[in-house]
N, C-alpha and C positions, 0 to 999 in steps of 0.2 A: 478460404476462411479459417482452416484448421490453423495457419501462420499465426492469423490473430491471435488464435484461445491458445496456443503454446507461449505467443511473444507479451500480449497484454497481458494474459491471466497467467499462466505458469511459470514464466521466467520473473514478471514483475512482484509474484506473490512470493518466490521464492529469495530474492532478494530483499524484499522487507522479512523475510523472517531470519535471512543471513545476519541484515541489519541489525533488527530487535535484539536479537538473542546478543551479539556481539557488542551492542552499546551498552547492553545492561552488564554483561560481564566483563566486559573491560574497564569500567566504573565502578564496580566492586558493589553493583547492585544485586539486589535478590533478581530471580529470574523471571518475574512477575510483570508482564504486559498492562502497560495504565490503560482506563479505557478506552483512551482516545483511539491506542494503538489499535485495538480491537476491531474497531470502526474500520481500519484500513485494509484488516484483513477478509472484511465483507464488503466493501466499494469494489478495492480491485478486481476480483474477480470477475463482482458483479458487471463491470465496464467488460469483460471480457465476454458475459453473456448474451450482453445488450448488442458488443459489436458484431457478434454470432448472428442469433439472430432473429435481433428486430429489423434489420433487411428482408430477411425471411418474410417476415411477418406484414411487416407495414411496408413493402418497397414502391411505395407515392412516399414515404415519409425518411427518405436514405439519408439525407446529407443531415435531418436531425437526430438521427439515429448516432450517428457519427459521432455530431457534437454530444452528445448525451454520454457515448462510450468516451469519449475522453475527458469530457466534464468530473466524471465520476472515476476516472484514473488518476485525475488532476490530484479530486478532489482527496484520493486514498493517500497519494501520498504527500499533501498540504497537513493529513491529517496527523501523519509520523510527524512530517517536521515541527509538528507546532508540541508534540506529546513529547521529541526525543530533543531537540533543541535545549531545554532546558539542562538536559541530562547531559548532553554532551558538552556543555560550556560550563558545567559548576565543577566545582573538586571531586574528584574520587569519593563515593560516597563511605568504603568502607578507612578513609586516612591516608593508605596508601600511597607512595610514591606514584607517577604515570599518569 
């Protein structure tokens, strides 16, 4: 289980913050996280607590468990693309060439 909260929650969390930080500044945006992002930096983990363990906890309730940690991994990162999408597909916001 420790695989999971390293791979779900530390590597995934870490890479949306690679992400974040690297869309807004290669955009020529201020460094400021919209809230959507926000949201995703408290799902994913949280899918990483849940896939910990609510096994643990509920194990008659495993395979929903599951779906729950990945619904909510899904859902973290459905929550960037819908917050950085816009950012990544308009102009440079400071004019800039790139």
């Amino acid at each position: 289980k420790w695989l999971h909260a390293l791979t779900i929650g530390c590597f995934a969390t870490l890479i949306l913050g690679v992400t974040t930080r690297a869309s807004l500044g290669h955009t020529g945006r201020p460094l400021v996280l919209p809230r959507l992002a926000v949201s995703a930096y408290v799902l994913v983990p949280l899918a990483a607590l849940v896939r910990v363990f609510a096994p643990a906890i509920a194990p008659d309730h495993y395979n929903a468990s599951i779906a729950m940690a990945g619904g909510l991994w899904i859902a973290g990162f459905l929550a960037y693309l819908i917050a950085y999408a816009p950012i990544l597909i308009a102009p440079r916001f400071d004019g800039k060439p790139g």
